[in-house]
N, CA, C and O atoms as CSV, one atom per row, in Angstrom:
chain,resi,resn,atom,element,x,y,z
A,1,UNK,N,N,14.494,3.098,-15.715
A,1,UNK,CA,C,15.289,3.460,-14.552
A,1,UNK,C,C,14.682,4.642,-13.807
A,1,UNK,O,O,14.626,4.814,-12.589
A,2,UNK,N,N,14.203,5.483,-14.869
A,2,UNK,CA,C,13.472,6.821,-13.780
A,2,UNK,C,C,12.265,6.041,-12.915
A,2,UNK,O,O,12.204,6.270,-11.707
A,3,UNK,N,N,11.450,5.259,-13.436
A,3,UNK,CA,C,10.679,4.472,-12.213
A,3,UNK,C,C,10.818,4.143,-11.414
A,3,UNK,O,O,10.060,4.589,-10.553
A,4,UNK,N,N,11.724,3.240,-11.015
A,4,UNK,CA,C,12.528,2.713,-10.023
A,4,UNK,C,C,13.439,3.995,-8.919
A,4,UNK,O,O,13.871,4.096,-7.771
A,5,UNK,N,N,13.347,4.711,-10.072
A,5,UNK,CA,C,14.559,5.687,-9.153
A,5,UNK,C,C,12.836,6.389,-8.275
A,5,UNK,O,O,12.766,6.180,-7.064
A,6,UNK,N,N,11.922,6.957,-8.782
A,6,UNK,CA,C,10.796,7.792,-8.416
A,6,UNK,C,C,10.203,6.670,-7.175
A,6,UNK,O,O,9.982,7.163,-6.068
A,7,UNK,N,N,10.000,5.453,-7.337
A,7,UNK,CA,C,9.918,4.392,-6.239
A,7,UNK,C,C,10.503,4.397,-5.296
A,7,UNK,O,O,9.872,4.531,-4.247
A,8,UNK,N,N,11.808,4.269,-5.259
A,8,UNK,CA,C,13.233,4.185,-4.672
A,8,UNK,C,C,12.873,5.660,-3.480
A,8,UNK,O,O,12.564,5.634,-2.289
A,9,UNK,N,N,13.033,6.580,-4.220
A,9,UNK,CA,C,12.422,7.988,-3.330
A,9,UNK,C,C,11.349,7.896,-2.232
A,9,UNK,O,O,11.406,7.995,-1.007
A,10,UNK,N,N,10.396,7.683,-3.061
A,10,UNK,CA,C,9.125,8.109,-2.602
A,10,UNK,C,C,9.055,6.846,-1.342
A,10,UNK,O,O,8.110,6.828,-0.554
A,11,UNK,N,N,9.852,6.114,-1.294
A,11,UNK,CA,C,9.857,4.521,-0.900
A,11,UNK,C,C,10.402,5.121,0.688
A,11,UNK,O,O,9.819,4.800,1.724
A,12,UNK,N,N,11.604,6.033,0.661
A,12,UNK,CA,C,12.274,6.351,1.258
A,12,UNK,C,C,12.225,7.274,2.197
A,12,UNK,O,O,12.738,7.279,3.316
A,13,UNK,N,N,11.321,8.351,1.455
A,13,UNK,CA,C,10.600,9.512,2.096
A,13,UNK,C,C,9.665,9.665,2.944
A,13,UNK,O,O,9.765,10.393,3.931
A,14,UNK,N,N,8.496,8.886,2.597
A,14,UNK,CA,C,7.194,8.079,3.336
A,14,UNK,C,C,7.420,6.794,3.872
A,14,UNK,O,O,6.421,6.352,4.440
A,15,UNK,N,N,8.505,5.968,3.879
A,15,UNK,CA,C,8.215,4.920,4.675
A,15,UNK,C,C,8.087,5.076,6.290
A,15,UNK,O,O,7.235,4.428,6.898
A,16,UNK,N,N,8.825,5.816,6.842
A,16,UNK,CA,C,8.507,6.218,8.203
A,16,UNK,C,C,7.320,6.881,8.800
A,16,UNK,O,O,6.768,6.521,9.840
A,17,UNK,N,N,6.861,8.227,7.788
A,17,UNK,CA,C,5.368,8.398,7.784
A,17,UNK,C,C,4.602,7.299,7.904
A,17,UNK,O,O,4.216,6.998,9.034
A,18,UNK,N,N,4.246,6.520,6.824
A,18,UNK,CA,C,3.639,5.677,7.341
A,18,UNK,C,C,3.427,5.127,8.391
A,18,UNK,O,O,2.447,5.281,9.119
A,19,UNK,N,N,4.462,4.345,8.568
A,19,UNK,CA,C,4.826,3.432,9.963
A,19,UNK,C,C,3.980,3.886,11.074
A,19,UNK,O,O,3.233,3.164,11.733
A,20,UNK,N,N,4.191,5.334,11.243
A,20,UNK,CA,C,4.049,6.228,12.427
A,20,UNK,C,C,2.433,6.536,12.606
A,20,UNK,O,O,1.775,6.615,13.643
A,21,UNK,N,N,1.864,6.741,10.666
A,21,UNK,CA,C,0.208,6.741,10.682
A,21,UNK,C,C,-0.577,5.519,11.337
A,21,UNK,O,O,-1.667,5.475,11.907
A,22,UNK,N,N,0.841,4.064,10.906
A,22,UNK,CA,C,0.003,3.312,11.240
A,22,UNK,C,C,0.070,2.904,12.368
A,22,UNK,O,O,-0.507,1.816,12.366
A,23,UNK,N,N,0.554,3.202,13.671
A,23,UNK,CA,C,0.976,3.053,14.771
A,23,UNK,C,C,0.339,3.923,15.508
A,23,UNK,O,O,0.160,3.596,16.681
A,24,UNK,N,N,-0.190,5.289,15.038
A,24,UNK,CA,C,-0.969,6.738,15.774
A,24,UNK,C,C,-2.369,5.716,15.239
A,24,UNK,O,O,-3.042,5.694,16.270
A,25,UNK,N,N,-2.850,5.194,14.586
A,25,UNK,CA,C,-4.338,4.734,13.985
A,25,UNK,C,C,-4.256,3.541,15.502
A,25,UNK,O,O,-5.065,3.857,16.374
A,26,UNK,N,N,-3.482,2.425,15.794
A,26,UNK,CA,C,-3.341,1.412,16.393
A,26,UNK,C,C,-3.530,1.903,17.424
A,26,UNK,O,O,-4.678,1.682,17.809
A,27,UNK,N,N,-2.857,2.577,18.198
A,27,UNK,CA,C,-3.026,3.086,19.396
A,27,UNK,C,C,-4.284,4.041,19.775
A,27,UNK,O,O,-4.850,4.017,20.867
A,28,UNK,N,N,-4.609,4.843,18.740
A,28,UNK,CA,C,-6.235,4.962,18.669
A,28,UNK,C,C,-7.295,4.113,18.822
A,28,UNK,O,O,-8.161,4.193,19.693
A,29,UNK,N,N,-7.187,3.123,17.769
A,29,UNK,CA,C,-7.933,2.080,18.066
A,29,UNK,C,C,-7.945,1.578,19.495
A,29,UNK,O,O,-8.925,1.998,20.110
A,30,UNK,N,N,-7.445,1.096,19.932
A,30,UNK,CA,C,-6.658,0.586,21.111
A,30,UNK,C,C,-7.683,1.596,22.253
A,30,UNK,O,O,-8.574,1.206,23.008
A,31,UNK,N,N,-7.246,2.764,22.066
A,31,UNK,CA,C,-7.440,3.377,23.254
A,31,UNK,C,C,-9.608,3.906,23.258
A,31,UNK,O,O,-10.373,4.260,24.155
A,32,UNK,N,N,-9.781,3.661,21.717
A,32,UNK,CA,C,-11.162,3.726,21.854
A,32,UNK,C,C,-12.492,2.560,21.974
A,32,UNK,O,O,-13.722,2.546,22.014
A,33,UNK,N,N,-11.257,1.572,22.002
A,33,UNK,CA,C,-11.923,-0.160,22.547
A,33,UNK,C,C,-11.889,-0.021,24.184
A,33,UNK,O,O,-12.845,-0.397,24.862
A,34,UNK,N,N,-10.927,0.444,24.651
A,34,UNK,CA,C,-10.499,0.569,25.794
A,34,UNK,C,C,-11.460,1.252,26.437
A,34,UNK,O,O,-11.990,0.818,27.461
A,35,UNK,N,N,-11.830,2.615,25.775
A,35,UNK,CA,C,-13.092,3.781,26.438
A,35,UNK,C,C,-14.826,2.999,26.437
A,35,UNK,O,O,-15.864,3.100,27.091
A,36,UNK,N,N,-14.349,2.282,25.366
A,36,UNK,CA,C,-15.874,1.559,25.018
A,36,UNK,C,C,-16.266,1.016,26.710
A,36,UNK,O,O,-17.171,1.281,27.501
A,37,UNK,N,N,-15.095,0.162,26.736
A,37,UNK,CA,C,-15.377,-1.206,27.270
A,37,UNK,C,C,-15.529,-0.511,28.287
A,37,UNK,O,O,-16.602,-0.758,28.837
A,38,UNK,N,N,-14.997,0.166,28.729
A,38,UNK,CA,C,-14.968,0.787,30.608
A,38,UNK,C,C,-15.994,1.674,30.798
A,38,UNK,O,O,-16.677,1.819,31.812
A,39,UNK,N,N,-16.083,2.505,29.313
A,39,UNK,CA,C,-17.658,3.551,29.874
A,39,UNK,C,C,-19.092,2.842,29.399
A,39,UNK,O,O,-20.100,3.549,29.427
A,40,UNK,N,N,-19.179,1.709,29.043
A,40,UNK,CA,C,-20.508,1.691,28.157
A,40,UNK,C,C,-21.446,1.468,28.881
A,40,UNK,O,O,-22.484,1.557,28.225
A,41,UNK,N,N,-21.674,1.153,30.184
A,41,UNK,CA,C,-22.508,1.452,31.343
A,41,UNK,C,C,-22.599,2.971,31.662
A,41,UNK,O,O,-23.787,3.233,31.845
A,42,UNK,N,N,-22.135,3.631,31.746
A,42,UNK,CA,C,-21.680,4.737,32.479
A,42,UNK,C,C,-22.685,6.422,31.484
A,42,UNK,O,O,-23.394,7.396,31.738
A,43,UNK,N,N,-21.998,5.687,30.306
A,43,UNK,CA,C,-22.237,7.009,29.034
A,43,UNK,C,C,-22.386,6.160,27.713
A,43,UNK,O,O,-21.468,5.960,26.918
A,44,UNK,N,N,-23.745,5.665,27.589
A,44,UNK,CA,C,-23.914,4.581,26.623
A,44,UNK,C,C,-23.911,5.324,25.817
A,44,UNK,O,O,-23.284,4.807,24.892
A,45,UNK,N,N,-24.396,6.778,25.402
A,45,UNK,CA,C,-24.683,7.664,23.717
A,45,UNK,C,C,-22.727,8.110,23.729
A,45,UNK,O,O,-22.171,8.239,22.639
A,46,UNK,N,N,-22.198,8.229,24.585
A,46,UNK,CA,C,-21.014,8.800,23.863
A,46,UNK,C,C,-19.857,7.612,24.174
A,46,UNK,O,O,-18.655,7.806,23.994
A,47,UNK,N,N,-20.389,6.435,24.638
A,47,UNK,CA,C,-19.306,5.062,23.734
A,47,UNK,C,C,-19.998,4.511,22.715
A,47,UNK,O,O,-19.602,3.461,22.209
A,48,UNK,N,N,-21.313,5.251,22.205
A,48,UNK,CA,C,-21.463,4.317,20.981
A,48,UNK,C,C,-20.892,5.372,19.770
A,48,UNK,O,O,-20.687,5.058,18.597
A,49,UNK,N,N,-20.763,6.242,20.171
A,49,UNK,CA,C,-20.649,7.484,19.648
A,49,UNK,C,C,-18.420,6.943,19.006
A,49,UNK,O,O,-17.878,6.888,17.902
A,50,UNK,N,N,-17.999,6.734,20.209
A,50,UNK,CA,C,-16.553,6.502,20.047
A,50,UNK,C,C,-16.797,4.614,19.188
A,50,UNK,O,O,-16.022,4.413,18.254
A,51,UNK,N,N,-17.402,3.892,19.398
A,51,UNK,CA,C,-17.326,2.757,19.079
A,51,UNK,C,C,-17.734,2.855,17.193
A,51,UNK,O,O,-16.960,2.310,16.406
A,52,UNK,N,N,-18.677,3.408,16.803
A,52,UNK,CA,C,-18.928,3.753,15.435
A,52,UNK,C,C,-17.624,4.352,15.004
A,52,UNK,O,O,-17.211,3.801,13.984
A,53,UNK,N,N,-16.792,5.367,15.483
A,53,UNK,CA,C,-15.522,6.457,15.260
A,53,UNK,C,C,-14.357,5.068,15.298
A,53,UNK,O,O,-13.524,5.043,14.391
A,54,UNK,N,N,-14.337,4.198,16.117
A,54,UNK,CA,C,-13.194,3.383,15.822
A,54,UNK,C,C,-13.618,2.283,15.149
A,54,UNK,O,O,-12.924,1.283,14.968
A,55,UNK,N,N,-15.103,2.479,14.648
A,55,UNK,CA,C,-15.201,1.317,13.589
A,55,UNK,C,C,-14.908,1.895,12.084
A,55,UNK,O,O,-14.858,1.038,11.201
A,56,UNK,N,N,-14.734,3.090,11.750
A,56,UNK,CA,C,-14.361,3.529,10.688
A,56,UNK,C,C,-12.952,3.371,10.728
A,56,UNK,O,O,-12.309,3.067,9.723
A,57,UNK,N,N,-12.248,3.636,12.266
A,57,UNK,CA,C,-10.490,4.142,11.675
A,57,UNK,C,C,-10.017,2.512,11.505
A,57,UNK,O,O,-9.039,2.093,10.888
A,58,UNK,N,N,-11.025,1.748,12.248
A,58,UNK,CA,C,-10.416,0.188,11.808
A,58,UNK,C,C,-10.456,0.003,9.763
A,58,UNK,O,O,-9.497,-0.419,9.117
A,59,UNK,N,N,-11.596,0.377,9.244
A,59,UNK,CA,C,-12.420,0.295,8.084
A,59,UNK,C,C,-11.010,0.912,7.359
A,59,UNK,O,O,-10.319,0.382,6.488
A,60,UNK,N,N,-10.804,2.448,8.150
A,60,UNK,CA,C,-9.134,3.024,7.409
A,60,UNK,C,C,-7.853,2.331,7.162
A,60,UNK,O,O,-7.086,2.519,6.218
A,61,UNK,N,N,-7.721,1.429,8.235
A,61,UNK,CA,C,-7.027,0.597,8.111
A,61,UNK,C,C,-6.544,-0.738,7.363
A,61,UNK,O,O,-5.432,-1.051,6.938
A,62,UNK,N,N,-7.539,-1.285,7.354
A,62,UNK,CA,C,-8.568,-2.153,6.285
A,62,UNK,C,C,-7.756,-1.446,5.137
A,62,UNK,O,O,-6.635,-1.915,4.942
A,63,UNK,N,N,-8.031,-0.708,4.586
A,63,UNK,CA,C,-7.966,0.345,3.180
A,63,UNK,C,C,-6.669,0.453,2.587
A,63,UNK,O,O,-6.251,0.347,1.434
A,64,UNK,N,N,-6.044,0.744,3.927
A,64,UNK,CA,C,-4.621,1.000,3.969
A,64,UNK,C,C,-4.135,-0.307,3.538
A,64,UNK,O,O,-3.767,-0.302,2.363
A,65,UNK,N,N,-4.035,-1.326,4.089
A,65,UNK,CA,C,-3.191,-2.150,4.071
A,65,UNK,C,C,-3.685,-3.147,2.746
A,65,UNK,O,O,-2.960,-4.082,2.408
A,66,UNK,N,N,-4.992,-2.862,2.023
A,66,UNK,CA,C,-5.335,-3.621,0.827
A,66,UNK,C,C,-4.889,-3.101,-0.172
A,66,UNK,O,O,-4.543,-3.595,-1.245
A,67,UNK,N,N,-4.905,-1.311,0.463
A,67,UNK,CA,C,-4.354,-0.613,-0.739
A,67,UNK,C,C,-3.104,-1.199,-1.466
A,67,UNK,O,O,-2.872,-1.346,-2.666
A,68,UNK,N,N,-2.409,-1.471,-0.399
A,68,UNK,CA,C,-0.467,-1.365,-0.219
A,68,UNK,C,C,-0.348,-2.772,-0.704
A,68,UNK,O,O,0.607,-3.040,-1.434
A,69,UNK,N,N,-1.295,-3.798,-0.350
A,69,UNK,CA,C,-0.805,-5.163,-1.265
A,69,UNK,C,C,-1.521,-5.019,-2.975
A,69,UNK,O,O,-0.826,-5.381,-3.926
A,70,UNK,N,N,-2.431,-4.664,-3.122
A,70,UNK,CA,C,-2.630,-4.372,-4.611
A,70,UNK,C,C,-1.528,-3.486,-5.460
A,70,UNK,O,O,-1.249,-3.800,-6.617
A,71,UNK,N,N,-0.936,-2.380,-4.815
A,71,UNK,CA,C,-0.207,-2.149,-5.258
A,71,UNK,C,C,1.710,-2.557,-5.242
A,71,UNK,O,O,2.723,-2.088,-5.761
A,72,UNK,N,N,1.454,-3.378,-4.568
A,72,UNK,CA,C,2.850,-4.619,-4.419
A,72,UNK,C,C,2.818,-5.487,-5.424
A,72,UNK,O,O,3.857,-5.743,-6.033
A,73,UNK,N,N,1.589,-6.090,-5.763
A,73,UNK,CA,C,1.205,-7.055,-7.149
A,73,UNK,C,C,1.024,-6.323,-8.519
A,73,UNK,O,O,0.907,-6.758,-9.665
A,74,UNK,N,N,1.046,-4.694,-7.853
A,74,UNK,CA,C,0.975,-4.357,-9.677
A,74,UNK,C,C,2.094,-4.683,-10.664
A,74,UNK,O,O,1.979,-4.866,-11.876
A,75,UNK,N,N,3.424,-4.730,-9.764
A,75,UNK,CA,C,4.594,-5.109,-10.169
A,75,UNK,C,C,4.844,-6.101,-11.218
A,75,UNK,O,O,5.215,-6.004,-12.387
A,76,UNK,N,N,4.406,-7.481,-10.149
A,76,UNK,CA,C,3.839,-8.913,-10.540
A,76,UNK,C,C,3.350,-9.008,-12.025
A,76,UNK,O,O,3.698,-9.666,-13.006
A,77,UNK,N,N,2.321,-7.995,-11.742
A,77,UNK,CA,C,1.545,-8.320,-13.288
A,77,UNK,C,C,2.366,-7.640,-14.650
A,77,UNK,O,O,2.332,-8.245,-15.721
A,78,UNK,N,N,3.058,-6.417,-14.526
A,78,UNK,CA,C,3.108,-5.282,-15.050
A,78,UNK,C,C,4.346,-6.487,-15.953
A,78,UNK,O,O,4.150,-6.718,-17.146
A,79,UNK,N,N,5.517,-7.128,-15.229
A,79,UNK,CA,C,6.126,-8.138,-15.652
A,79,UNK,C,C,5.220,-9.246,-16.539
A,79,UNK,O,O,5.516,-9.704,-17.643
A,80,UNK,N,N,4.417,-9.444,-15.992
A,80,UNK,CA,C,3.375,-10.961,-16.503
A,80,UNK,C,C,3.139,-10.312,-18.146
A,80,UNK,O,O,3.361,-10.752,-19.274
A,81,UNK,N,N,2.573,-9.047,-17.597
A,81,UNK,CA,C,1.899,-8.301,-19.394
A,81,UNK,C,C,3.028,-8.319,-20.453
A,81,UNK,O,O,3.033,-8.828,-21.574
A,82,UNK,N,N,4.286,-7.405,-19.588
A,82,UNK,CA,C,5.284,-7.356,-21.163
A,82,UNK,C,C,5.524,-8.673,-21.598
A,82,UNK,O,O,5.486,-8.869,-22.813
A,83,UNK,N,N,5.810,-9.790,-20.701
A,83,UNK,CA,C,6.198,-11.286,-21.264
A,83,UNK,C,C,4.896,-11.347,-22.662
A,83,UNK,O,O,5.179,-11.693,-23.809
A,84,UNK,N,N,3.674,-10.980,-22.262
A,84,UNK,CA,C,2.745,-11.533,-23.465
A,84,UNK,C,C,2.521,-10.645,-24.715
A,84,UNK,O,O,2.142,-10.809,-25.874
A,85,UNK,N,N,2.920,-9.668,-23.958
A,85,UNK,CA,C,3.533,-7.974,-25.001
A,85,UNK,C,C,4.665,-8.479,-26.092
A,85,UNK,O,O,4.871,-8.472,-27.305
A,86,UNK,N,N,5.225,-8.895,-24.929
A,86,UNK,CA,C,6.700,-9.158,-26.470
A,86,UNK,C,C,6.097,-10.508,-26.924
A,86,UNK,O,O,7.078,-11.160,-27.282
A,87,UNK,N,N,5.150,-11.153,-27.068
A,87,UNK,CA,C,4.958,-12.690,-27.204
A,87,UNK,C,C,4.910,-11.685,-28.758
A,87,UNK,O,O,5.819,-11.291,-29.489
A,88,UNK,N,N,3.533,-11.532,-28.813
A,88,UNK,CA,C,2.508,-10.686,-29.893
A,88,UNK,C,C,2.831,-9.576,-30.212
A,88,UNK,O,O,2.274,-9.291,-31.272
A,89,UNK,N,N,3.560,-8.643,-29.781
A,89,UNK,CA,C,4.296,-7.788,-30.876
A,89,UNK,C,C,4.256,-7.726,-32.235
A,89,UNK,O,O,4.796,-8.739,-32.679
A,90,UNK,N,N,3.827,-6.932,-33.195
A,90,UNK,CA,C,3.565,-7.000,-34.133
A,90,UNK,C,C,5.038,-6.456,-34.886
A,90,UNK,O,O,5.713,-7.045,-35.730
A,91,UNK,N,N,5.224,-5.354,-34.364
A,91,UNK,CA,C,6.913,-4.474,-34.778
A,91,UNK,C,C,7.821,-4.676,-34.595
A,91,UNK,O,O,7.807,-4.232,-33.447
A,92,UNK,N,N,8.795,-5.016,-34.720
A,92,UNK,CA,C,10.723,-5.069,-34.361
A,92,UNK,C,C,11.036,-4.287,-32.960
A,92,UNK,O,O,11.477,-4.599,-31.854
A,93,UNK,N,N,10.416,-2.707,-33.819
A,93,UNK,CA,C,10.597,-1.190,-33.397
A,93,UNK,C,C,10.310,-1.252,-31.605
A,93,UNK,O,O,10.912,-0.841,-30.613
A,94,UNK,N,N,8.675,-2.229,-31.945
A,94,UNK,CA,C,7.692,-1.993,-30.138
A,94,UNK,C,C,8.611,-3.034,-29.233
A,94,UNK,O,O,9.070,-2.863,-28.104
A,95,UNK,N,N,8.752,-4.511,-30.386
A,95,UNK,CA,C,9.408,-5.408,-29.185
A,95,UNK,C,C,10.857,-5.095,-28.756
A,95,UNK,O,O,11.264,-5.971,-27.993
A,96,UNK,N,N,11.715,-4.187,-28.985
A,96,UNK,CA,C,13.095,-3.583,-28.530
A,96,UNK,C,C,12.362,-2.704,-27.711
A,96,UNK,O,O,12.747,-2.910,-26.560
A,97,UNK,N,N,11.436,-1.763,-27.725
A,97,UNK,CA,C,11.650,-1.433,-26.456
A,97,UNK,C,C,10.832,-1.611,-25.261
A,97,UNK,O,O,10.747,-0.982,-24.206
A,98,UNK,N,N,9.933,-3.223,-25.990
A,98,UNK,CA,C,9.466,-3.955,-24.526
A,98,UNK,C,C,10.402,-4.699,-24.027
A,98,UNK,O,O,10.029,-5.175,-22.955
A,99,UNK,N,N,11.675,-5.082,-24.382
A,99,UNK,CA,C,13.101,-6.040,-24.200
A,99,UNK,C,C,13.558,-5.098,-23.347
A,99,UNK,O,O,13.931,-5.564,-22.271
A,100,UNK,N,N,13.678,-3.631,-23.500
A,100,UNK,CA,C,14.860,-2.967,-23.193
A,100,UNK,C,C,13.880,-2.609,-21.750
A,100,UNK,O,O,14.399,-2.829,-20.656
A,101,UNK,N,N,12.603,-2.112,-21.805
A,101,UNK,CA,C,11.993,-2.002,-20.212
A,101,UNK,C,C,11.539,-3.257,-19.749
A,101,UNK,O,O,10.831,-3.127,-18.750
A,102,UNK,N,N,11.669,-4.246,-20.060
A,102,UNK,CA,C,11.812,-5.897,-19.394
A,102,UNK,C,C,12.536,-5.435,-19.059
A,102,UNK,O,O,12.081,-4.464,-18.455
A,103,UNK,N,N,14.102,-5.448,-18.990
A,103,UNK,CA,C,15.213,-5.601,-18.924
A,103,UNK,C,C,15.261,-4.740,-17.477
A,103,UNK,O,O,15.620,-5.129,-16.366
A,104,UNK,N,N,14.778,-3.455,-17.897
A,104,UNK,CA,C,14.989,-2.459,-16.664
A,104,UNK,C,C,14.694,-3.394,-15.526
A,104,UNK,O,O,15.330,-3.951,-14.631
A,105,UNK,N,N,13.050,-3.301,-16.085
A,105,UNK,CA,C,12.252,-4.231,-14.289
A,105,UNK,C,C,12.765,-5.613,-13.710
A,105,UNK,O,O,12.551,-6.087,-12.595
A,106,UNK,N,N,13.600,-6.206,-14.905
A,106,UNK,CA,C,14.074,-7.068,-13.685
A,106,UNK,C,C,15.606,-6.992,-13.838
A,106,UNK,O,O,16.262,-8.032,-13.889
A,107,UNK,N,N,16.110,-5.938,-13.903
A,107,UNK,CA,C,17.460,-5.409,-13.389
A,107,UNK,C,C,17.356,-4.939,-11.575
A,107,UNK,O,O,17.910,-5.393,-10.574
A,108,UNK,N,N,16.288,-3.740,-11.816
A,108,UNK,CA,C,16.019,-3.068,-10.650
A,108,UNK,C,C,14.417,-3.780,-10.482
A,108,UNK,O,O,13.617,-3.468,-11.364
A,109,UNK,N,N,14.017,-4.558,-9.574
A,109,UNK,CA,C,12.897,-5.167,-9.427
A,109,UNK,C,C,12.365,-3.982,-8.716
A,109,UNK,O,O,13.244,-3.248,-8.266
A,110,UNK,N,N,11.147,-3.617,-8.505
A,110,UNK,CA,C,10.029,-2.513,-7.690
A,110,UNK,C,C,9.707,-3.140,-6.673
A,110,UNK,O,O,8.884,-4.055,-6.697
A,111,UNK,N,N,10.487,-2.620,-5.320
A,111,UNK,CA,C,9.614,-3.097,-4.263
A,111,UNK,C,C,9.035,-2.153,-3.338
A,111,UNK,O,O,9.802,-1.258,-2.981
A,112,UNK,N,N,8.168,-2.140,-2.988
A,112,UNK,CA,C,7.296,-1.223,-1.905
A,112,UNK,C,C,6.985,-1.925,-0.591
A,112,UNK,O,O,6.028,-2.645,-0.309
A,113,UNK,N,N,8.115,-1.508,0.207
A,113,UNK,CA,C,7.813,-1.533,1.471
A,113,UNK,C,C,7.867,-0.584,2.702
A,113,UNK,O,O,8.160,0.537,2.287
A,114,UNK,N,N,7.749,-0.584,3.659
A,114,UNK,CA,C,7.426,0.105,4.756
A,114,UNK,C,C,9.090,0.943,4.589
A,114,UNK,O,O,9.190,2.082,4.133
A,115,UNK,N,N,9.736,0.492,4.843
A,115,UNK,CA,C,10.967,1.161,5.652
A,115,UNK,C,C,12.205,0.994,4.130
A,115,UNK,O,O,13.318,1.513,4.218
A,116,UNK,N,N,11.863,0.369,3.094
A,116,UNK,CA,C,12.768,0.495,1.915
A,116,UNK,C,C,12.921,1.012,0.663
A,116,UNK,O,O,13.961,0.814,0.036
């Protein structure tokens, strides 16, 4: 339950941060495709200069959002393992309290999203 509750928080606290990083990155992007395209006749060393700079914050982005589904599936698995945890259990002692944190995670399932 303290997991879920530390999720639950942190879920709550930063979901709007985010949102907002990823919306200040978008509109960056945006606005340095925009500079490309209109100056690259004009000032070819400083739109290649901005075009390399919004090929990284795209690359950031990229990062971001692979990050955030790998860690959406850690869930997935973390469930998948105890099922084969309690299969093979060797102790009484270990499989009560892989039953009892089964139990937690799919009482309170872990979800990580933007705004929940």
């Amino acid at each position: 339950d303290g997991l879920s509750d530390l999720c639950l928080i942190l879920s709550n606290i930063y979901g709007l941060l985010i949102i907002g990083g990823c919306l200040l990155q978008f509109i960056t992007i945006t606005f340095a495709f925009s500079y490309c395209y209109y100056n690259i006749f004009q000032r070819p060393v400083s739109t290649f200069g901005w075009f390399l700079w919004t090929l990284l914050r795209i690359y950031e982005a990229i990062r971001k959002s692979f990050s955030a589904h790998i860690n959406t599936k850690q869930a997935y698995y973390t469930q998948e393992w105890l099922n084969r945890l309690l299969i093979h259990a060797p102790n009484e002692l270990v499989k009560e309290k892989l039953r009892v944190f089964q139990l937690q995670l799919e009482h309170r399932q872990l979800k990580i999203t933007a705004l929940d």
